[in-house]
N, C-alpha and C positions, 0 to 999 in steps of 0.2 A: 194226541198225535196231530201234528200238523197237516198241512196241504203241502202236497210237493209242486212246487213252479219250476224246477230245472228240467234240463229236456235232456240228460247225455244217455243215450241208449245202451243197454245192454245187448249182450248174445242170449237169446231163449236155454234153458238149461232144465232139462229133469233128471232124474236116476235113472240109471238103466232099466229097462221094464217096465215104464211108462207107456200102454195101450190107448191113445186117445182114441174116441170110434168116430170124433170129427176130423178130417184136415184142417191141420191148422194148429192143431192140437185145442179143440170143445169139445164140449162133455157137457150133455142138459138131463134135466130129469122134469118131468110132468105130470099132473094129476089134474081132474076136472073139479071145478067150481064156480055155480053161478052161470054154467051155459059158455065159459070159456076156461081153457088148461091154467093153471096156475105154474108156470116153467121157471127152474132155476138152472143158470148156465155157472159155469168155471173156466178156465182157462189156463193153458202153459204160461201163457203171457204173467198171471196172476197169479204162477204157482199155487194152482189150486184154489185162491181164493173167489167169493161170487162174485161175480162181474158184471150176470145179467141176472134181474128177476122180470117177469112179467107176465101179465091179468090183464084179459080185456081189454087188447092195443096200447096198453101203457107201460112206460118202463120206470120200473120205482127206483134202480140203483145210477146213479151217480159214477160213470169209471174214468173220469178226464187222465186222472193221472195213479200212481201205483199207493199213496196215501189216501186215495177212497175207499170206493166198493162195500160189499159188506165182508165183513173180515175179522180177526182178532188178533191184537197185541197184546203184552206187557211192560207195563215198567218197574224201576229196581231203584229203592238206597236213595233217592231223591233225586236222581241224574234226568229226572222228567225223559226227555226224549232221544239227551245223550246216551241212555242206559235202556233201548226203546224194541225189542225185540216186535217185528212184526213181518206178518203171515203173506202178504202180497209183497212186497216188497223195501228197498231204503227209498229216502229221499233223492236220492242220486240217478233211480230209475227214471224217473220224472214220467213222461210220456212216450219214455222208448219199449221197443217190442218183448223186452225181456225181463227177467226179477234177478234181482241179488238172492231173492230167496230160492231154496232149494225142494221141488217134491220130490219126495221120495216114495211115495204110493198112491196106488189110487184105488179104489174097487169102489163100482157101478152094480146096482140092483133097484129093482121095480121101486119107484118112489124114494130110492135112498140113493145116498152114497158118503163114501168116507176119503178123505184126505190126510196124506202124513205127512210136515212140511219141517224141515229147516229154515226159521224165518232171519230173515237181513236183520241186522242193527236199521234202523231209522236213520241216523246221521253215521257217515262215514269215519274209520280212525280219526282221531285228531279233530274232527268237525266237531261245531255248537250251532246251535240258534237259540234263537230270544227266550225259548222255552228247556234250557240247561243250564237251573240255577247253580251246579256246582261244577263246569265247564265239563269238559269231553272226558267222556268215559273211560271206563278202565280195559279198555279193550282194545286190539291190533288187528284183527281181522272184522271185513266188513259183513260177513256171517256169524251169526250168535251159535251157539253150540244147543241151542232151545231148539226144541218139537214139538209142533201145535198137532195136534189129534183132532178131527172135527168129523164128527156123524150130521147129516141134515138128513133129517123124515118128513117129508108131505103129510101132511093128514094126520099131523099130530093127536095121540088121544082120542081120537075117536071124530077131531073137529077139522073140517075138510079145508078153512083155507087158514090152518097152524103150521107153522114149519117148526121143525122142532131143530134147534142150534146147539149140539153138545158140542163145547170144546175141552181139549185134555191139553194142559200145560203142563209140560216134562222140561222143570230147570235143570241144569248144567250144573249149577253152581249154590249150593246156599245164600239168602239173601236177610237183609238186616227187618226189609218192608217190601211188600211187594203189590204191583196194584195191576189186577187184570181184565182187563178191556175184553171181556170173556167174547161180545158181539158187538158189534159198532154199523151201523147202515150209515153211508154216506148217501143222500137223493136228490133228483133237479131240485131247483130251485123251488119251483113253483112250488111244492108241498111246505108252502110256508103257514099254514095253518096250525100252532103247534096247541096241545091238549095233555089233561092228563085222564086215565081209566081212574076211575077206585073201584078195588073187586069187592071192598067190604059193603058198597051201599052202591053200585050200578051208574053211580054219577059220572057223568062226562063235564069236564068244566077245562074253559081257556086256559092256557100257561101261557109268558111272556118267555120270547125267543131265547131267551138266557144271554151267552152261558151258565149254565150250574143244573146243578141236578138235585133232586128231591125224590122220596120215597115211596111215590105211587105211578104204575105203567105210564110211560108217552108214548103218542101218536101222534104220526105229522097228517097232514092230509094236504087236499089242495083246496083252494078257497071256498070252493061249493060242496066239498064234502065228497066229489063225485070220483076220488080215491086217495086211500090212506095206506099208511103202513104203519103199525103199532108193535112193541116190545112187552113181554113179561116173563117175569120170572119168578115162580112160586119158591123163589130161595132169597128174595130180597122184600123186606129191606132186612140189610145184616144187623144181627144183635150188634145195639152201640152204636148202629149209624146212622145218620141221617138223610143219606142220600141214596144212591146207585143205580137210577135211572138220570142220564143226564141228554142233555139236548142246545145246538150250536146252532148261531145261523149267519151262513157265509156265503147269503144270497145276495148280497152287494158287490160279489168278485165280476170285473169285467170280463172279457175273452167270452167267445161261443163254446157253451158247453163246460165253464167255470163255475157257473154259480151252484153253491148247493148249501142244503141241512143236514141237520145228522140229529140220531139218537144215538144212547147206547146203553150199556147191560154193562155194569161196572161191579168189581170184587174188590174187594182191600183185604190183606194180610198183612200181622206181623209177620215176627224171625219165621224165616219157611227153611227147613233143608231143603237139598237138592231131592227130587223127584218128580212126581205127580201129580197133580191136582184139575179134582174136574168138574166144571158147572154148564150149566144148561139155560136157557133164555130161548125166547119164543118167540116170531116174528107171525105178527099177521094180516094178512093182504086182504086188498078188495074193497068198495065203498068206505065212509067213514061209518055206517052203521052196521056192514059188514065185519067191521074189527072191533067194534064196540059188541056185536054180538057174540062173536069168537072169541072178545076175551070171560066176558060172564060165563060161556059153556068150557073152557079152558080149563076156568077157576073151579069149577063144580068138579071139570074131570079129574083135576090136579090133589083137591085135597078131601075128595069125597061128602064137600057138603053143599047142599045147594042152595047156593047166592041169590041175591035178586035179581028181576032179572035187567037187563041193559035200560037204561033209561032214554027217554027221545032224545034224538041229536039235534040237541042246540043248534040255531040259526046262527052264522058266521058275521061277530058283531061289523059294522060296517068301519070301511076307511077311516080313519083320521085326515084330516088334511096335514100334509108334512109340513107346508109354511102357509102364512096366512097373507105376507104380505110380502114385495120384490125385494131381492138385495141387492144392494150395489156392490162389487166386487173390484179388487185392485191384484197387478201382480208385480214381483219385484223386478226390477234392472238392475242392482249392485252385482257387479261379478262375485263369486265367493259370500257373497252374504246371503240375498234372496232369489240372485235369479232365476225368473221362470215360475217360483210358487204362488198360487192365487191363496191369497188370503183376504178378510172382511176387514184387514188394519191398512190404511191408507201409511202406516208409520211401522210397520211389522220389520221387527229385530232393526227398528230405527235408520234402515237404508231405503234406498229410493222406492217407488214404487208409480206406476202410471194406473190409471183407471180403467178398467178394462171392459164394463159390461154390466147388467143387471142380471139376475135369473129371474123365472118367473115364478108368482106366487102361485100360481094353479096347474097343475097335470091336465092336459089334453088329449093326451093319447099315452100307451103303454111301453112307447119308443124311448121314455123321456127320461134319463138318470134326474133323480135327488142327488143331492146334494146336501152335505154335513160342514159345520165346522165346532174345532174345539173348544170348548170351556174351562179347560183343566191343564195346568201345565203338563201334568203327562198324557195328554192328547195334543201335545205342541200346540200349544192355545193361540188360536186367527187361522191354523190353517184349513183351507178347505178340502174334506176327501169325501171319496163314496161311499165312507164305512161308519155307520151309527155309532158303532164302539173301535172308533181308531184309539189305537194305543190300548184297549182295554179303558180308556178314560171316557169322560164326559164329551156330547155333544147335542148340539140344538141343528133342528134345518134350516137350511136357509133359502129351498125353494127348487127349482125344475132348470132343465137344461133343454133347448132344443133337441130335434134326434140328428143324428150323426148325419153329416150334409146338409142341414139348414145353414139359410143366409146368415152369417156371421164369425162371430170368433171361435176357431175352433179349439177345443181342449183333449186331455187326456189324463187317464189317471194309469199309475201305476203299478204293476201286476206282479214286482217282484220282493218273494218274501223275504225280508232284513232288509229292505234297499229301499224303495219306495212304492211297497203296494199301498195301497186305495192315494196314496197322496193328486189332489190334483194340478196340473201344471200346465202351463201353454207351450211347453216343450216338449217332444212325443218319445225323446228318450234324455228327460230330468236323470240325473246323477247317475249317467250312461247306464239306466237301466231301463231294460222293457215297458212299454205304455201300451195302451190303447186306447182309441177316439171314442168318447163316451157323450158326446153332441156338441152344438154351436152355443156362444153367448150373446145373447142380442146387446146393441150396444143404444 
């Protein structure tokens, strides 16, 4: 599942007999631990899906736009995202006040509650993006006839800061393959810390940002360790597979309140008929030895035998430096060919280009965008973006950027997806689409 960048609002919609006990249409549930409540919110806006978690003054979920949150989809037949049933909303929602998807229940009880949701298609009839290898789906309405069933328990198993995440996938339709994104937590930025659990030996060890997923719990955390959020599921890893913990990171997105990580709790099927199916995954909150602790007592509760137990939480290896040394930077003038894009080729797509500025080799302050460029022709090789893995291809850094309103040249990068997100440009709306000022270039 993508990030949705459109912005066209919907009208708020539940079923009739929707009781929210907030205005506003929220609905929270609470439990204590560690000397502060562990709260989960939901929302009309989100047709039920979480939209707030939070521990100890901090908020772990991510809700910019209706492709966050923590939440659950599926997908079907290979259509990736054309074929994308999901629980908060489509991509179409973007950041307006409503869902294409539909609740149809709610019921609230002491540390629980349950949601019944007719989830949106992700891409609209007729729509594609970059992630629908066999174009738009087979569908005419922008509601799926799918019902996601979702129980959330506080205090899972007996372990006080477990959330326990059952969802019920009821398809509509028999399907050839089917792959279910049973929980997904979308979170700031800042939990870029990313690790895996093993329940069989207590080890906590680094993971590298991905994409991709492997077969033992992730947790994100934030640099110091001083709060995590971790995933498990005593039903993975699936016989035959290799994966079903996986983990993103699309903490380079510009815009306030864009950047974020994600884990997730992944299921794969063959041929499914149309009906039911239901799994479970477990979220848990609180320090990074907090979740390290919950999940060793998780694992003991889960399958009656007792683990070892959490091992010390490794110190958070230090920085790398992104560049070592300044770049000089060029951008084009050719109408129709390069102009406006900063690229490190003085001869880039062999039209003009003027000199534009150097970046700097060193970070001074935490204001300051990196800076990438590509290696790979499918990373469009010379151009400069804010994203380590533009295109999914290769890139190296090439160094720092003033903060936004420093003396100099100013730049922008990109924010819309299929158009020119992370690209970056000295024009603030490159191929009339959305930018943002991401700092100045010294010259």
């Amino acid at each position: 599942m993508l990030l949705a960048l459109a912005a066209r609002p919907a009208a708020a919609e539940d079923a009739p007999g929707i009781a929210w006990p907030v205005p506003g249409g929220r609905a929270s549930i609470s439990a204590p631990f560690n000397g502060s409540p562990i709260t989960v919110g939901i929302s009309s806006r989100m047709a039920g899906a979480i939209d707030s978690l939070t521990w100890g003054g901090t908020q772990f979920i991510n809700a910019f736009d209706h492709g966050r949150e923590l939440q659950s989809a599926s997908s079907y037949d290979g259509y990736g995202e054309c074929l994308n049933p999901t629980e908060a909303g489509s991509n179409g929602d973007g950041r307006g006040p409503g869902s294409t998807s539909l609740l149809m229940a709610l019921t609230l009880g002491p540390g629980q509650f349950e949601t019944r949701t007719r989830m949106a298609y992700w891409m609209r009839p007729g729509e594609r993006s970059g992630s629908c290898p066999k174009g738009p789906g087979p569908y005419a309405s922008p509601r799926s006839d799918d019902v996601l069933t979702k129980r959330i328990t506080l205090g899972a198993e007996g372990v006080a800061n477990a959330i326990a995440y059952r969802a019920t996938f009821t398809t509509a339709q028999p399907h050839a393959a089917a792959t279910f994104e049973a929980a997904t937590a979308y979170m700031p930025g800042q939990f870029n810390r990313f690790l895996t659990y093993d329940p069989a030996t207590g080890a906590l060890a680094p993971l590298s940002p991905g994409p991709g997923e492997q077969t033992k719990p992730v947790i994100l955390a934030t640099p110091d360790g001083a709060r995590a959020l971790g995933v498990y599921s005593p039903a993975l890893p699936q016989a035959g597979q290799d994966g079903g913990y996986g983990r993103f990171d699309f903490s380079h997105l510009p815009s306030a309140g864009n950047a974020t990580v994600k884990w997730n709790c992944v299921f794969r099927e063959g041929a499914i008929p149309a009906g039911s199916r239901s799994y479970t995954c477990y979220a848990l909150v609180g320090t990074l030895e907090d979740v390290t602790r919950g999940m060793s007592a998780l694992h003991t509760a889960l399958t009656g035998r007792a683990g070892p137990p959490a091992q010390a939480v490794p110190p958070p290896r230090a920085a790398a430096p992104v560049a070592a040394d300044a770049t000089p930077l060029f951008v084009g003038t050719t109408p129709d060919c390069n102009a406006g894009i900063v690229t490190i080729n003085p001869t880039f797509r062999r039209c003009a280009t003027t000199p534009l500025g150097t970046t700097s080799g060193t970070r001074t302050g935490p204001a300051q965008t990196a800076l990438y460029v590509g290696v790979s022709p499918k990373a469009a090789a010379g151009v400069v973006t804010t994203n380590p893995r533009h295109l999914n291809g290769t890139t190296r850094p090439i160094g720092f950027l003033a903060p936004v309103g420093a003396a100099g040249t100013p730049l922008y990068a990109g924010t819309a997806q299929d158009c020119n997100a992370g690209v970056v440009s000295s024009n603030p709306v490159h191929l009339h689409c959305t930018s943002e000022p991401i700092g100045s270039l010294s010259r």
